[in-house]
ZAKOLKE-633529 format. One line per field, with one value per residue (C-alpha): residue in one letter; chain; x, y negated, z negated. Coordinates in nm, 3 decimals, padded with zeros to 5 digits. Layout:
N
r <- (A / ...)
c <- (A / ...)
px <- (X / ...)
py <- (Y / ...)
pz <- (Z / ...)
This chain:
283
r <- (X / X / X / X / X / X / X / X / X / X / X / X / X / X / X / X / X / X / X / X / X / X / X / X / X / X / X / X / X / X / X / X / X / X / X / X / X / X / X / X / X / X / X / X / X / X / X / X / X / X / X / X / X / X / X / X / X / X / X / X / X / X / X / X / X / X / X / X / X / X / X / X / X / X / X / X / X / X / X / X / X / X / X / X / X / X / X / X / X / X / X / X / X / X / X / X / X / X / X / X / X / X / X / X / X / X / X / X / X / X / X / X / X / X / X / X / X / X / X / X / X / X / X / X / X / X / X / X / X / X / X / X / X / X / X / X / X / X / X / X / X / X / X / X / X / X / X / X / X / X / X / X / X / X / X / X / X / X / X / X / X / X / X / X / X / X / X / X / X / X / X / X / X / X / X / X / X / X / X / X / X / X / X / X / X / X / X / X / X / X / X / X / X / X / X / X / X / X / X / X / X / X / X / X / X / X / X / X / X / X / X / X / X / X / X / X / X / X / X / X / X / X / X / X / X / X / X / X / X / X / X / X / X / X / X / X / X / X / X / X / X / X / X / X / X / X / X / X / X / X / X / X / X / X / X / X / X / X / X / X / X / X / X / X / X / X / X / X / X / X / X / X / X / X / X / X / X / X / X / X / X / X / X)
c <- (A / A / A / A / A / A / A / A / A / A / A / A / A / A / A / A / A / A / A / A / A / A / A / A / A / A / A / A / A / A / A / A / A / A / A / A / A / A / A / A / A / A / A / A / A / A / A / A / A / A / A / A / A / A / A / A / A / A / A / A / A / A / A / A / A / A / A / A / A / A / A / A / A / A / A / A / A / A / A / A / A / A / A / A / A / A / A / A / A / A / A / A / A / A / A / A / A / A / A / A / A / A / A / A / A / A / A / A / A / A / A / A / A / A / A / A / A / A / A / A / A / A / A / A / A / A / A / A / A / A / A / A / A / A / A / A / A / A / A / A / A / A / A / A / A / A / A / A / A / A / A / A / A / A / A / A / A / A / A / A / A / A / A / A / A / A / A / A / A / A / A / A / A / A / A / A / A / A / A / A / A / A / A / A / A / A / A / A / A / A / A / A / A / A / A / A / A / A / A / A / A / A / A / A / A / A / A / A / A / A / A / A / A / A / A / A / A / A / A / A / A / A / A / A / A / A / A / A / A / A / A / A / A / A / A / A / A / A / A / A / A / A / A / A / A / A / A / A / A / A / A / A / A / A / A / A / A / A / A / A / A / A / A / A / A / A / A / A / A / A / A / A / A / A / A / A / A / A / A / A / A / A / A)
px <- (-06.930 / -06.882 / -06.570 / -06.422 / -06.442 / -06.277 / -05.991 / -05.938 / -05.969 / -05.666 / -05.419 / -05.480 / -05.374 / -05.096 / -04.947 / -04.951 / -04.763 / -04.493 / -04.507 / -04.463 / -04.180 / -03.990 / -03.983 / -03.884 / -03.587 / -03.493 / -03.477 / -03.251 / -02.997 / -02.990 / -03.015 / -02.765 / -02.702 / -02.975 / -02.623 / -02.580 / -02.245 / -02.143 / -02.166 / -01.887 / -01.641 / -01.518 / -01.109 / -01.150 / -01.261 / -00.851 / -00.778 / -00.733 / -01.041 / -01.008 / -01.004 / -00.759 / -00.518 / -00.216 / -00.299 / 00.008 / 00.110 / 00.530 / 00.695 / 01.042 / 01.211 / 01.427 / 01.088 / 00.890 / 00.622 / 00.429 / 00.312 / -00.030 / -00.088 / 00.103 / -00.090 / 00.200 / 00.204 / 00.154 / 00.324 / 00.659 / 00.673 / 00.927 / 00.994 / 00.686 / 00.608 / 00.699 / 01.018 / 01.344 / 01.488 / 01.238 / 01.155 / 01.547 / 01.523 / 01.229 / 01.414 / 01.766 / 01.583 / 01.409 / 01.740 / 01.932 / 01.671 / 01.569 / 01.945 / 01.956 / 01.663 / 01.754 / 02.087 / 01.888 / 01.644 / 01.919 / 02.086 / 01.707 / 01.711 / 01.415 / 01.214 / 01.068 / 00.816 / 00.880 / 01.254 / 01.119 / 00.854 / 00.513 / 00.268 / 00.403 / 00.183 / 00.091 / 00.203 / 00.034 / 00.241 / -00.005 / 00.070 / 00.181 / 00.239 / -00.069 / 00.006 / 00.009 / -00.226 / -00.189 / -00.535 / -00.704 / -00.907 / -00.691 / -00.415 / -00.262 / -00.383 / -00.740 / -00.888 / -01.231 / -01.307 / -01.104 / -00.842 / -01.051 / -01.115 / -00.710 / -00.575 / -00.688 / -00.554 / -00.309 / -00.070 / 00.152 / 00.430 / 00.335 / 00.096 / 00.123 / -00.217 / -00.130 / -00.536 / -00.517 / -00.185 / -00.164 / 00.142 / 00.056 / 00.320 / 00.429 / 00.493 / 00.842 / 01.078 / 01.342 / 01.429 / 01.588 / 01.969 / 02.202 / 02.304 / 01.933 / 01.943 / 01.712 / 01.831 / 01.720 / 01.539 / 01.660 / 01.318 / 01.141 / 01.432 / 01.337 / 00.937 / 01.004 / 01.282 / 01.029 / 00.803 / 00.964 / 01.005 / 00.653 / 00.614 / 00.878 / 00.811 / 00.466 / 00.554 / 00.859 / 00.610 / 00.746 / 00.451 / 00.292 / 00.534 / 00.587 / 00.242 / 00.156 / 00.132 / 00.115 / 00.393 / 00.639 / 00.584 / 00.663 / 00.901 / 01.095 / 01.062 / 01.181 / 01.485 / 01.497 / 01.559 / 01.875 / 02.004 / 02.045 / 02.236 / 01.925 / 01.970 / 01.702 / 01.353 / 01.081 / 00.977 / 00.672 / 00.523 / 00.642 / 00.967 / 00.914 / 00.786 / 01.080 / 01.314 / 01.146 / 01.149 / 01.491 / 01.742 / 02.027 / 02.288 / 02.131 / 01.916 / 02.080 / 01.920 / 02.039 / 02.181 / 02.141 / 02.426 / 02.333 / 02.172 / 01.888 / 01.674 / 01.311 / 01.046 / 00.733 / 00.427 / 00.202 / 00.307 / 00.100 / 00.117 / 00.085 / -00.245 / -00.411 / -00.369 / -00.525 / -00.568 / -00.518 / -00.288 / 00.119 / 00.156 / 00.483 / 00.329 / 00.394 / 00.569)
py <- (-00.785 / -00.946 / -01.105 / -00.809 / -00.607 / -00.888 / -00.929 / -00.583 / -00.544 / -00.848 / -00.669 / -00.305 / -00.464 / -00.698 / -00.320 / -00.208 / -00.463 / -00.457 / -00.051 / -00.089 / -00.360 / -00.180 / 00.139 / -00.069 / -00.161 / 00.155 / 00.301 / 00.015 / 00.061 / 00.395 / 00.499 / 00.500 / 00.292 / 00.409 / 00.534 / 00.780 / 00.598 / 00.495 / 00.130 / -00.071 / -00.095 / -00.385 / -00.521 / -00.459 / -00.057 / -00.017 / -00.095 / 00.201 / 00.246 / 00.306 / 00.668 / 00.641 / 00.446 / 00.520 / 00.592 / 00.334 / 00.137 / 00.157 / -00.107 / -00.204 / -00.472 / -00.551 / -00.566 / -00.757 / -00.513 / -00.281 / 00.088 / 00.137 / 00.430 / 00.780 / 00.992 / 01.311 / 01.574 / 01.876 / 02.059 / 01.824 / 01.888 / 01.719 / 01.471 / 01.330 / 01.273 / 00.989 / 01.064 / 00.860 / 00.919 / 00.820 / 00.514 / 00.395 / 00.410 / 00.161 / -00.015 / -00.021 / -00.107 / -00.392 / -00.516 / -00.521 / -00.667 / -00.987 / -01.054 / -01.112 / -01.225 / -01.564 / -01.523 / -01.366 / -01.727 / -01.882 / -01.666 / -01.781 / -02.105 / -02.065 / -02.278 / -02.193 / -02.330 / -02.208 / -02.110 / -01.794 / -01.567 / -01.672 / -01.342 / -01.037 / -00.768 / -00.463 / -00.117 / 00.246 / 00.517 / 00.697 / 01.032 / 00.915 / 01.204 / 01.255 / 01.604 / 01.708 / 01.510 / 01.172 / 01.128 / 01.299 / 01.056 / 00.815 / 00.890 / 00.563 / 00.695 / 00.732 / 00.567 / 00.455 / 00.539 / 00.320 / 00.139 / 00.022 / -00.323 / -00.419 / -00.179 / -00.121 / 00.172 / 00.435 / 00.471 / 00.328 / 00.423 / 00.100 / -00.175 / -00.496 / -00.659 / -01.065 / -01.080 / -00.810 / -00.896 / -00.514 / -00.341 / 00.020 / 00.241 / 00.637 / 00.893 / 01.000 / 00.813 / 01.133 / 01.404 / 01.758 / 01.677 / 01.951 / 02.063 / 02.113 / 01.792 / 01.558 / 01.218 / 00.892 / 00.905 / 00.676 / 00.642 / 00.544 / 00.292 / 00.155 / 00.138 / -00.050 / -00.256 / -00.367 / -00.451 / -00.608 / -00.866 / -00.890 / -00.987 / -01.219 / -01.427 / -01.493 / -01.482 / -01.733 / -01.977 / -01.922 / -01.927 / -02.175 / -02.428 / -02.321 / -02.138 / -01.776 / -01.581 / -01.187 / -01.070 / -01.324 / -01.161 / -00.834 / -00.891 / -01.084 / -00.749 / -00.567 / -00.799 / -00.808 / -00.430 / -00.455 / -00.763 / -00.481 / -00.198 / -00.005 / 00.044 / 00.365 / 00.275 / 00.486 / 00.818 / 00.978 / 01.212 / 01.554 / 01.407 / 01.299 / 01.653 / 01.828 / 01.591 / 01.659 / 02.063 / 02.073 / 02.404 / 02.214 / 02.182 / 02.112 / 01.763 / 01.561 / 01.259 / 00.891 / 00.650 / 00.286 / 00.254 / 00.516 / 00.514 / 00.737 / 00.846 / 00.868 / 00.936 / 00.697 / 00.927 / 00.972 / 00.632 / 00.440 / 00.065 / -00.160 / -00.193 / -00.496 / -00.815 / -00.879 / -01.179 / -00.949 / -00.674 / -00.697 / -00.344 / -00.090 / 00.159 / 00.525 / 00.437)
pz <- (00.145 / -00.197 / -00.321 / -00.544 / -00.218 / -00.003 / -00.211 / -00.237 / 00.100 / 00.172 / -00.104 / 00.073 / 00.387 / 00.252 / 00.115 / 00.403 / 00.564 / 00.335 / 00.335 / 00.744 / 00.726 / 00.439 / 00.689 / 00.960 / 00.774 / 00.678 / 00.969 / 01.100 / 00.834 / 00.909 / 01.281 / 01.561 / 01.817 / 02.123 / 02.308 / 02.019 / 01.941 / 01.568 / 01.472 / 01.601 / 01.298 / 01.188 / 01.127 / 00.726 / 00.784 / 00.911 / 00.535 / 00.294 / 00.067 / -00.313 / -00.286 / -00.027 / -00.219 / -00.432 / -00.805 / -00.874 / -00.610 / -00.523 / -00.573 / -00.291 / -00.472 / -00.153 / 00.082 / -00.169 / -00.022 / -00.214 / -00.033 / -00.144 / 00.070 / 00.180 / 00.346 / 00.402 / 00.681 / 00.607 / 00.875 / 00.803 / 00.429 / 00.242 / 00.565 / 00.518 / 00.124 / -00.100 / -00.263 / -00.413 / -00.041 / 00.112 / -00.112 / -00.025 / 00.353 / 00.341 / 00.095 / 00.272 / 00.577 / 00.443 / 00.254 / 00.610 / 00.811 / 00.577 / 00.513 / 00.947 / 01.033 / 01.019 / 01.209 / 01.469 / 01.485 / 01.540 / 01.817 / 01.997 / 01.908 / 01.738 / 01.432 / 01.102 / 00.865 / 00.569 / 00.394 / 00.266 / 00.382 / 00.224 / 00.041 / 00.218 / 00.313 / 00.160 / 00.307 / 00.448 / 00.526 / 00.741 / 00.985 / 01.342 / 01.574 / 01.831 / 01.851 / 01.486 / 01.282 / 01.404 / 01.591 / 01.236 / 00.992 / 00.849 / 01.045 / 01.271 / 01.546 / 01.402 / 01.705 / 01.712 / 01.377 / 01.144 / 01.386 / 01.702 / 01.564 / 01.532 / 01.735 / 02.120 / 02.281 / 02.171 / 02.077 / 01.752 / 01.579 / 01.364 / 01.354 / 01.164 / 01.108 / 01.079 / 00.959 / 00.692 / 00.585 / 00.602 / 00.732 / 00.879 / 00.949 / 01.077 / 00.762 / 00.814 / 00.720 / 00.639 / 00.878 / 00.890 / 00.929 / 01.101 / 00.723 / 00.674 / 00.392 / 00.428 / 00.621 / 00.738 / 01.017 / 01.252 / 01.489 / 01.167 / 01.111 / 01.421 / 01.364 / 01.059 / 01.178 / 01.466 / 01.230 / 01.002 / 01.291 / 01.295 / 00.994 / 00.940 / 01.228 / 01.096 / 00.751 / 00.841 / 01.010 / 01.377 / 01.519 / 01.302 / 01.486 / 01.846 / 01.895 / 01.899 / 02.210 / 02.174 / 02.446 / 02.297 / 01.953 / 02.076 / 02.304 / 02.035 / 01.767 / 02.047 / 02.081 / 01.672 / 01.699 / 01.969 / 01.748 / 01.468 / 01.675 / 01.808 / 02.143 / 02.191 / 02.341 / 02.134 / 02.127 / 02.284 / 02.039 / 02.232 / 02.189 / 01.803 / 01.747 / 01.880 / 01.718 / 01.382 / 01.442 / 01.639 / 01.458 / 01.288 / 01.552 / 01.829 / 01.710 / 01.888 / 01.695 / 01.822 / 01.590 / 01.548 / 01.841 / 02.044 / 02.341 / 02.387 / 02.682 / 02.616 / 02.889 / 02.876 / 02.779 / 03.000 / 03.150 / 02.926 / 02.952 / 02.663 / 02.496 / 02.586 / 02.363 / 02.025 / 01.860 / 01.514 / 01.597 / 01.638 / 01.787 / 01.844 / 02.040 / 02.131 / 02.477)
């Protein structure tokens, strides 16, 4: 064979190597795991993508926190959509929560880091409620799509995301009052409240000093919400979802020194421990 034809011969086949490998790795990018199951997602796919984001962030001057995200429900209407009332229950919450959070250190006996709470996170209003549109894509409860990396089981109310520096939380934080008006909504009070420990103990350096441990974390947001007057366990959804559709008169809504008697649903435990994920889940 003469040399023309031999070289020829060596680029056809080179071509065809790269043809076969550049196929090879298209069908990798592309196809499904061999159990037919999505690819795994990763912590960052809980965040809210540009699309999904506010067109102008909100601002809460007394949570040093901006909401980036409001995803409303539609079957709650008004409870559910950013408004002025709404904007002042975060607010008010926020206010009443950072002005004791450092009486309720001391109550513990417990250390800090840091005076003030270092960058704050950012905030998503997202739907809760399993048995409206909770469980829907990007709801909080959007489990395995978006939340499986940070948040192991179901289900939340909240979820603070030390890692992300991302603060995920239920949609309603007004209700239907007995007038009919629009009020706070004390269960959301509560989320937030629970949260807010969350975030502050991290934030405040607590854990930078004594060492982080999960069930200390949330036992000590749990204890964060009795130091403030809130002496009801949470909701189940059932029970969130006849609070929120209750006739005026008969709601029967706790307040932050009431007691309130909420079955477990469906005896769920709490979800395992993450090493990213400070949880206040749908008991």
């Amino acid at each position: 064979m003469s040399r023309p034809r031999l070289r020829n011969a060596a680029l056809a086949s080179s071509f065809a190597r790269l043809l076969g490998c550049a196929t090879l790795a298209l069908v990798a990018l592309t196809a499904t795991p061999s159990s037919g199951r999505p690819p795994a997602v990763a912590r960052f796919d809980a965040l809210p993508r540009a699309s999904e984001r506010l067109a102008q962030p909100i601002w809460l001057p007394q949570c040093g926190m901006q909401v980036v995200e409001w995803r409303a429900t539609s079957a709650l209407g008004a409870e559910t959509k950013p408004s002025s009332e709404a904007l002042a229950v975060l607010d008010d919450t926020c206010r009443e929560a950072f002005a004791r959070y450092g009486d309720f250190l001391r109550t513990k006996n417990l250390p800090r880091a840091h005076a003030r709470p270092d960058v704050l996170p950012q905030i998503s209003l997202l739907p809760g409620n399993t048995l409206l549109d909770g469980k829907s894509p990007r709801a909080l409860n959007d489990l395995p799509t978006r939340f499986e990396a940070v948040a192991p089981g179901c289900c939340y109310w909240g979820l603070y995301v030390d890692s992300l520096n991302h603060l995920f939380l239920r949609n309603d934080p007004l209700v239907e009052g007995d007038s009919g008006k629009l009020v706070e909504n004390p269960r959301f009070v509560r989320t937030l409240t629970h949260e807010i420990g969350h975030v502050l103990s991290a934030r405040l350096g607590v854990w930078d000093v004594i060492g982080y441990d999960r069930q200390r974390d949330e036992d000590l947001a749990e204890e964060f919400v009795s130091f403030m007057g809130m002496h009801f366990p949470a909701e189940s959804s059932a029970e969130d979802l006849a609070f929120h559709r209750a006739r005026p008169g008969s709601r029967g809504a706790p307040t932050r020194t009431q007691e309130a008697h909420a079955t477990p649903e469906g005896g769920r435990e709490r979800p395992p421990a993450s090493a990213s994920a400070n949880t206040s889940p749908q008991r």
